[in-house]
C-alpha positions in Angstrom: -12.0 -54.0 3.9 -14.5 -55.7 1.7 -13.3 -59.1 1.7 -13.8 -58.7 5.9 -17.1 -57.6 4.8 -17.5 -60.6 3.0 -16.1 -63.0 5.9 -18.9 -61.4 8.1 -21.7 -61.9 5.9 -21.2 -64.9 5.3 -20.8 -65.6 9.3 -23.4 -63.9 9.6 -25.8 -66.9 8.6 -25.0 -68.8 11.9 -27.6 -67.7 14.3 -24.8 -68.2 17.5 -22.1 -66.4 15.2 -24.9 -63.5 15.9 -25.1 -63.4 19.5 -21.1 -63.9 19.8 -20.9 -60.6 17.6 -23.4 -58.8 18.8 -22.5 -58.9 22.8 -18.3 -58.5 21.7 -19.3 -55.8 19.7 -21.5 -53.6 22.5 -18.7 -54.7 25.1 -16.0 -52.7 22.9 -18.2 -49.8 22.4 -19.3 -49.6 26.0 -15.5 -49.9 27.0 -14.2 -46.9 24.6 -17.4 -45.0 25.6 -17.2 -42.0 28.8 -20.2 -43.0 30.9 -22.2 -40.2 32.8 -20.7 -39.0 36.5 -23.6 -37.0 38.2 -22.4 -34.3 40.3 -25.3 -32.8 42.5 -25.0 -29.5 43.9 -26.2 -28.8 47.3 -26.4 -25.1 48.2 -26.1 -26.2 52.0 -22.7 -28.5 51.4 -21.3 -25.8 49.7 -22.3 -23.1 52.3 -21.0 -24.9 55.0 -17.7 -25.6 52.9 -17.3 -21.7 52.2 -17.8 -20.6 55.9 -15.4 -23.1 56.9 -12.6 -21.7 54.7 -9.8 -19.6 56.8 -6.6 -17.7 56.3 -4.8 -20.3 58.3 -5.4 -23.5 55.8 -2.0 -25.9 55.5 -3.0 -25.8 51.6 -3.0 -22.3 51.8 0.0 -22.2 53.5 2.1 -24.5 50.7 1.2 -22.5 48.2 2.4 -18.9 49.1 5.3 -21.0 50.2 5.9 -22.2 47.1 5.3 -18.4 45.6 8.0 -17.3 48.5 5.3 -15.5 50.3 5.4 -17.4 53.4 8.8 -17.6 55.4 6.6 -18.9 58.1 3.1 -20.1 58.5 0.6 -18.8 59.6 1.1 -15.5 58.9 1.2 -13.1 61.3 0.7 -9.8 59.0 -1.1 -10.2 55.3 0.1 -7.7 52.9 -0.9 -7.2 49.3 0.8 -9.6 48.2 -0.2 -11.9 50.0 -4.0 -11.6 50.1 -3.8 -11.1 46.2 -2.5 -14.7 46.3 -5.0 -15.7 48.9 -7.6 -14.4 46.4 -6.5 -16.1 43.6 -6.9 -19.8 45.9 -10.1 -18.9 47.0 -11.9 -16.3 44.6 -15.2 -17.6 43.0 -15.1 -15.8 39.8 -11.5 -17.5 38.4 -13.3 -20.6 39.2 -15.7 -19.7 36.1 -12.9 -18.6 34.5 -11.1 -22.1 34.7 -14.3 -23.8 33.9 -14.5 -21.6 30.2 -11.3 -22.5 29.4 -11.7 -26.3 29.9 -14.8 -25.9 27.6 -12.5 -24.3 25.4 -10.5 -27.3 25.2 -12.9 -29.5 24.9 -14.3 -27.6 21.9 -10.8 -27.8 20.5 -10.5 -31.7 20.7 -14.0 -31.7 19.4 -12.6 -29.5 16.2 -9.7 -32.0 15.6 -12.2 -35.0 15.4 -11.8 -36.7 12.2 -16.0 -37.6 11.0 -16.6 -41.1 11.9 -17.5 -43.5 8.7 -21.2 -45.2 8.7 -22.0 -48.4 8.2 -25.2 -49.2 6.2 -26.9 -52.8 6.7 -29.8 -53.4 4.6 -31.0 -57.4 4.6 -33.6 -58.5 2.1 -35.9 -61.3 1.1 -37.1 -62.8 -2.3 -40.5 -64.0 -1.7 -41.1 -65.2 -5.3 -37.8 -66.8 -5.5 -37.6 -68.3 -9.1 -37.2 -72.2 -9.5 -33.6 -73.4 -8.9 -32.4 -70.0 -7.0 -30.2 -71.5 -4.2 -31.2 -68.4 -1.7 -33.9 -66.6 -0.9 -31.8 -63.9 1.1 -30.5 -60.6 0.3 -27.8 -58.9 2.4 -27.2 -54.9 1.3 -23.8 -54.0 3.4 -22.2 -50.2 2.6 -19.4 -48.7 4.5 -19.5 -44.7 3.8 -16.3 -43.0 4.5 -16.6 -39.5 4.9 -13.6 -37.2 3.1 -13.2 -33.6 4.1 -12.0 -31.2 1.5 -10.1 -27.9 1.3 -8.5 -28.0 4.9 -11.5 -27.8 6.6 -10.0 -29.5 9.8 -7.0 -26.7 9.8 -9.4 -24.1 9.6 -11.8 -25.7 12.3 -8.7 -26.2 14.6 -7.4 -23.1 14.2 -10.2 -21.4 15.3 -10.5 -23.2 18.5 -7.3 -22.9 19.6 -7.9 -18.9 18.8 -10.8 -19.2 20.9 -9.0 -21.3 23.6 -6.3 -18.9 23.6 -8.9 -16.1 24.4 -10.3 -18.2 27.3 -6.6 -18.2 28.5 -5.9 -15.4 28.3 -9.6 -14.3 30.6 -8.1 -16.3 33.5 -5.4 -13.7 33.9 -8.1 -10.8 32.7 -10.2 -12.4 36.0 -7.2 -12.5 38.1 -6.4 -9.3 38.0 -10.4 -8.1 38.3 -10.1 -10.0 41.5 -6.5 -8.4 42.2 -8.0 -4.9 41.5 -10.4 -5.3 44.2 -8.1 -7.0 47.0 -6.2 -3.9 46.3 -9.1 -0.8 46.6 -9.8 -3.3 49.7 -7.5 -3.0 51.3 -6.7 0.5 51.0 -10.2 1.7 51.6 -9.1 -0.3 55.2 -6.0 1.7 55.3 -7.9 5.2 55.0 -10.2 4.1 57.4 -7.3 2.9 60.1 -5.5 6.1 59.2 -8.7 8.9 59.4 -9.6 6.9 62.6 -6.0 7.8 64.3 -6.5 11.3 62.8 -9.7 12.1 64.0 -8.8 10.8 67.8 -5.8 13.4 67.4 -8.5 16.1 66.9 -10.9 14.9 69.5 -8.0 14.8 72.3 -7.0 18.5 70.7 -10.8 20.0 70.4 -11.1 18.2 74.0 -8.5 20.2 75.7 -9.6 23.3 73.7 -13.1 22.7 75.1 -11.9 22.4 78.6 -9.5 25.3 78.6 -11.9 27.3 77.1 -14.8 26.4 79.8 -12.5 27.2 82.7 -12.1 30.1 81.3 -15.9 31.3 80.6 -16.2 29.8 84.3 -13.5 32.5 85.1 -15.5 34.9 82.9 -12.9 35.3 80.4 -14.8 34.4 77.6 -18.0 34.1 76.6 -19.8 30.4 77.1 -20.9 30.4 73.6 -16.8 30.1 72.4 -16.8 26.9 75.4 -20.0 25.5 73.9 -18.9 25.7 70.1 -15.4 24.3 71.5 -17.4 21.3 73.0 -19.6 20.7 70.0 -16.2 20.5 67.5 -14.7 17.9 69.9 -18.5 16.1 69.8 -18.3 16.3 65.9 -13.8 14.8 66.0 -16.6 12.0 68.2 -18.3 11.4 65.5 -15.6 11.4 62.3 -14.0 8.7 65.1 -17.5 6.7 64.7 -17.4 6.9 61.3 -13.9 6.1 60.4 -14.6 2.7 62.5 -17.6 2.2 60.6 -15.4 2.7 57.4 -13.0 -0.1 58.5 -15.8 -2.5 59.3 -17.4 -2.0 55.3 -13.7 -2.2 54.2 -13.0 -5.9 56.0 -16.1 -7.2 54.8 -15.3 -5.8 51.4 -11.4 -7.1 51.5 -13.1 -10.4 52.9 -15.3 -10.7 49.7 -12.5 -9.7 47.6 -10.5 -12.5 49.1 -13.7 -15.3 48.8 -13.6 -16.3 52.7 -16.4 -15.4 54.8 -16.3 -12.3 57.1 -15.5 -14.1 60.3 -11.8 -15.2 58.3 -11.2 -11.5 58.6 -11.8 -10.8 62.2 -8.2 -11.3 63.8 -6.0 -11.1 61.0 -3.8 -8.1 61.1 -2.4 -6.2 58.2 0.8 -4.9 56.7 0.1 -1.6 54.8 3.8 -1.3 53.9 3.2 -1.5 50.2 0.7 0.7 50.2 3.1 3.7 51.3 5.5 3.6 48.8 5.4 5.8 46.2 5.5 3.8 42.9 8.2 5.5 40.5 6.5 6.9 37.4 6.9 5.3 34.2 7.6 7.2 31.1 4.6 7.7 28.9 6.0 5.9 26.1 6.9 3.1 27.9 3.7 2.9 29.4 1.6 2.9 27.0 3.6 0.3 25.6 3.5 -1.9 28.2 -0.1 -1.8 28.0 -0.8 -2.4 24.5 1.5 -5.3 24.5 0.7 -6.9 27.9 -2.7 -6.8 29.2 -4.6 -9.6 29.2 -7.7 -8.2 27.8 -6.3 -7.1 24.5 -4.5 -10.4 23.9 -7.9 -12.3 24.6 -9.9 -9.4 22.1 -6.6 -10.2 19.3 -6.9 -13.8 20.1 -10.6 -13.8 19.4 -9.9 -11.8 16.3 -7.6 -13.9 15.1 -10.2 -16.7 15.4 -12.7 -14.6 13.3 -11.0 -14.9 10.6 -10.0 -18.6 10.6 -13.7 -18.8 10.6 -14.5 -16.6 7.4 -11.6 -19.1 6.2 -13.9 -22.3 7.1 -17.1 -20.8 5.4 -15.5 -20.1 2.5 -13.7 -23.6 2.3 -17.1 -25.0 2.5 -18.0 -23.9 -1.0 -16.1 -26.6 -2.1 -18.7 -29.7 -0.7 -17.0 -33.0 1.1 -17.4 -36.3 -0.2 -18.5 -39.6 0.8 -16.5 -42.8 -0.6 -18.5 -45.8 0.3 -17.0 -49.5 -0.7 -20.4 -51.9 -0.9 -21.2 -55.7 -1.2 -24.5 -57.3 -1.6 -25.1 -61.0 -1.4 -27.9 -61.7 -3.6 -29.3 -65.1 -3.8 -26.2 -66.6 -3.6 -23.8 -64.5 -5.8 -21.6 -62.2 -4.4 -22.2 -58.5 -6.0 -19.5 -55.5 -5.4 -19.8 -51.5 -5.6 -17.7 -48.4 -5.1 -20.2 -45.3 -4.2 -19.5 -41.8 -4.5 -21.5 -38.8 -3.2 -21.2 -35.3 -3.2 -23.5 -32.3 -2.7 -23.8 -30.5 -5.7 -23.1 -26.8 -4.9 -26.2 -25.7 -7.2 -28.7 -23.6 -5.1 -26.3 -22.0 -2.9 -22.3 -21.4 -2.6 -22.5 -20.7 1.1 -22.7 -17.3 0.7 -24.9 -16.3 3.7 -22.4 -17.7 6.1 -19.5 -16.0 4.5 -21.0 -12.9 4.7 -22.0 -13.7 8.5 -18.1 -14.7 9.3 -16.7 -11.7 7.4 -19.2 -9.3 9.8 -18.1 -10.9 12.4 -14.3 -10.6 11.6 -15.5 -6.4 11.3 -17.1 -6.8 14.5 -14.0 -8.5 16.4 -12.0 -6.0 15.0 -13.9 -2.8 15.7 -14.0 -4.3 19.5 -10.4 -4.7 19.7 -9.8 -1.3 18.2 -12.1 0.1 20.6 -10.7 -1.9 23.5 -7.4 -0.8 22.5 -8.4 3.4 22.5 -9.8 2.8 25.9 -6.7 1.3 27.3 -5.0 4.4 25.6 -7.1 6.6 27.1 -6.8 5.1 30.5 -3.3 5.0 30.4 -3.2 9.0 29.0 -5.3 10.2 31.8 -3.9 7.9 34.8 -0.2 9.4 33.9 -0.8 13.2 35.0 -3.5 11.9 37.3 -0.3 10.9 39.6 1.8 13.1 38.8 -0.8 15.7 40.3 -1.5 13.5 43.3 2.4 13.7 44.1 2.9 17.1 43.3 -0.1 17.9 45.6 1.0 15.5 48.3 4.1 16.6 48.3 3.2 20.2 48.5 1.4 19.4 51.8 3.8 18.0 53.0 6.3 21.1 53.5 2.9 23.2 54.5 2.8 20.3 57.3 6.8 20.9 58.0 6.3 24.6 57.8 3.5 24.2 60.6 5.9 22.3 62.8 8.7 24.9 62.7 5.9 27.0 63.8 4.9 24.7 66.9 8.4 24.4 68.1 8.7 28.7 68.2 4.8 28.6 69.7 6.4 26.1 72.3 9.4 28.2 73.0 6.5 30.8 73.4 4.5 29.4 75.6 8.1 28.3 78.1 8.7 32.0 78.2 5.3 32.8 79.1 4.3 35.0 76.6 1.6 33.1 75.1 -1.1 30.8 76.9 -1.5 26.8 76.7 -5.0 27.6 74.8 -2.6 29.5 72.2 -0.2 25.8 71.8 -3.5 23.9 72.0 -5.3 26.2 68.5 -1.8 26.2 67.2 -2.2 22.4 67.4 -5.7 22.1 66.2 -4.4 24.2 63.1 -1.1 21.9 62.7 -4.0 19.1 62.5 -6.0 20.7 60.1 -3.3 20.2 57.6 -2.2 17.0 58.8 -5.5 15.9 57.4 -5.1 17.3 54.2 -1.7 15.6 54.0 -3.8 12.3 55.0 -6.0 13.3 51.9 -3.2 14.3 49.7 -1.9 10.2 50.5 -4.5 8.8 49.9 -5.2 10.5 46.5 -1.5 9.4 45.8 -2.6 5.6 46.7 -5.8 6.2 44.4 -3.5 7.2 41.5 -1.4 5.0 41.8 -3.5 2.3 42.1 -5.4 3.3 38.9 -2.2 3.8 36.9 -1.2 -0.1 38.3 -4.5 -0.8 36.9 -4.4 0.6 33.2 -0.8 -1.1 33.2 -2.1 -4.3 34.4 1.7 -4.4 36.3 2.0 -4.8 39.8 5.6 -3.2 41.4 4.9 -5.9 44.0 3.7 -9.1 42.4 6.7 -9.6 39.5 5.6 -12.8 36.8 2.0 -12.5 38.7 0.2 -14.1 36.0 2.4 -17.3 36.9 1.3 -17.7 40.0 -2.5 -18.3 39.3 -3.6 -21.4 40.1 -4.5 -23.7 37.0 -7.0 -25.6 39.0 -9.1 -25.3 42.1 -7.1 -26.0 44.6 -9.5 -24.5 47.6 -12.2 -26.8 46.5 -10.5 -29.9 45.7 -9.0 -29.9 49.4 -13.0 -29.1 50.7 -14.1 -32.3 48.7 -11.1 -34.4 50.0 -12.0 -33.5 53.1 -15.6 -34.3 53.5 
């Protein structure tokens, strides 16, 4: 190293030597360099591009073919499965997610970086130059060579990874935010379907009431005020039909959000609420809570970032011990040829760090006390989603058999009314009365759905999605097909 110091001074002299160096020199720098790529958002490029996203894209298409979600293409029916994958192409929020963990990479490259050396040109001039010297120049050249000490790179590295680990491990924490609200989307659309078909049951039922009971005020049989209550309970089965449409019209836009394709996607797709119906079996409560403590991704992301804590108390206190600086010199001094060795180090004399030890170790306290408390909450979830559906069966299945019991009962009120000895208003309240707990049966299901839709969610295990967290996408697929194509 020094004597090509030496060679380059003394080349240095040649004034074309200069120019030569200098231009080779920036050329190698500018070719190792990254250069600046500007990337201008335009709201209105990017609004157009999101209303033009479908449930019918060919991308779309290859990949819940490739996740054997798509025999056939396009789909005909979308079921939970497949608009959870849809949502994990399109959803907004696991592009931040990617975005956090490339920055978490990038830190972690930047952490392995060994510290450039600098080099230290200082030329000179001897204006009173004594008689005989052969030079009046002076040419100072130091090369400083940073030296870390006390693993100070292991304990830098270490914490990024840690740190890209946690960033990791928020993809799959995002992906199944987004999965939790395809999911309540999708049944809030069932309910609505299903109260809809139930409340047109009760309006046909309160509308024959209504009429048999008005032919039979006209006949003076009854009273108009039963007809006119008769015909305000069918107006009212009118208006739980209004609302259950409205219902379903929230819940698409909602499942259409939930998805991250506009509102108009969701207009003609139909759905396949299969999955939905079945009854999940219920796991033990060991084995539960097991599988939440050692598989959700938001306690491996909170452990993760603990983890990194404390490979940052492990940095701060390796930085009591200072770094040094070797630094090989050569001056040309009027002719003769001087050499040096430097050696710097900070001298640890005011301070031994200890303010940022003490920062790193709170820290470490705070990352644990989060975990801890992270790790009580999915605990307590778990402990309170367990009997949760075990009520919602018990009651769900105890309406059921009031339901059966009811239809026994039609089929005798039937048998009834064939023999005359009860009248087709009698079949028609013995109906009404059937639907009355037909409803509640509908309620009882969907508090069943509910349960077990919040026990899915403190497990983070889906009975329909196996490996799920293997099928997010690691890059943008969506967008980088909207850019190709513009």
């Amino acid at each position: 190293m020094l004597n090509v110091l030496f060679f380059i001074i003394n080349l240095m002299k040649t004034t074309a030597f200069q120019k030569v160096l200098a231009r080779t020199a920036l050329g190698v720098l500018a070719a190792g360099c990254v250069h600046f790529q500007p990337r201008p958002v335009a709201p209105g490029r990017l609004y157009d591009a999101f209303e033009a996203r479908t449930l019918d894209r060919a991308d779309l298409g290859g990949y819940l073919r490739t996740n054997n979600l798509a025999a056939s293409w396009p789909l005909t029916r979308w079921d939970l499965p497949s608009l959870t994958l849809a949502a994990f192409f399109y959803h907004p929020d696991l592009d931040v997610a990617r975005a956090q963990l490339a920055v978490s990479q990038g830190e972690l490259t930047g952490a392995g970086e060994r510290p450039n050396p600098t080099f230290h040109v200082a030329p000179g001039y001897n204006a009173s130059r004594p008689a005989g010297s052969i030079s009046y120049w002076i040419a100072d050249v130091a090369l400083a060579i940073p030296v870390e000490t006390a693993g100070k790179r292991g304990y830098r590295v270490a914490q990024a990874r840690r740190l890209s680990e946690s960033a990791r491990q928020n993809i799959a924490q995002t992906a199944w935010q987004v999965r939790r609200g395809v999911r309540a989307s999708l049944s809030d659309l069932y309910a609505a379907q299903e109260g809809e078909a139930q409340a047109r049951r009760q309006q046909a039922l309160q509308g024959e009431a209504a009429s048999l009971l008005q032919g039979q005020a006209d006949a003076g049989e009854v009273s108009r005020m039963e007809a006119t209550k008769a015909r305000m309970l069918e107006q009212a089965s009118g208006l739980a039909v209004l609302t259950a449409q409205q219902k379903q019209v929230a819940a698409r836009l909602k499942l259409a959000a939930a998805v991250g394709v506009p509102s108009k996607a969701m207009e003609s797709v139909s759905f396949d609420f299969d999955i939905l119906q079945r009854v999940p079996p219920q796991p033990p409560a060991a084995d539960a809570r097991r599988t939440a403590l050692l598989g959700r991704a938001d306690l491996r992301g909170a452990l993760a970032e603990y983890e990194a804590s404390q490979s940052a108390l492990q940095l701060e206190i390796a930085k009591q011990i200072p770094d040094v600086e070797l630094g090989p010199g050569y001056q040309y001094d009027q002719g003769e040829n001087k050499w040096a060795l430097g050696f710097t180090v900070t001298l640890p004399v005011f301070n031994r760090n200890q303010g940022a030890i003490a920062a790193a170790e709170a820290r470490r306290v705070e990352a644990e006390a989060k975990f801890k408390a992270l790790q009580a909450r999915v605990i307590g979830q778990v402990e309170q989603a367990e009997p949760a559906y075990r009520a919602a069966l018990a009651k769900s299945a105890a309406t059921q058999r009031l339901a059966d019991g009811l239809e026994q009962k039609e089929q005798k009120v039937l048998a009834l009314r064939a023999a005359g000895e009860v009248s087709r208003l009698d079949v028609v309240a013995d109906r009404l009365e059937r639907a009355a707990v037909e409803q509640s049966c509908l309620d009882a299901r969907l508090d069943v759905l509910q349960a077990a839709g919040d026990l899915e969610d403190a497990l983070q295990v889906p009975a329909d999605l196996s490996g799920w967290t293997r099928l997010i996408p690691p890059v943008n697929t969506a967008e980088a097909e909207e850019m190709r194509h513009e």
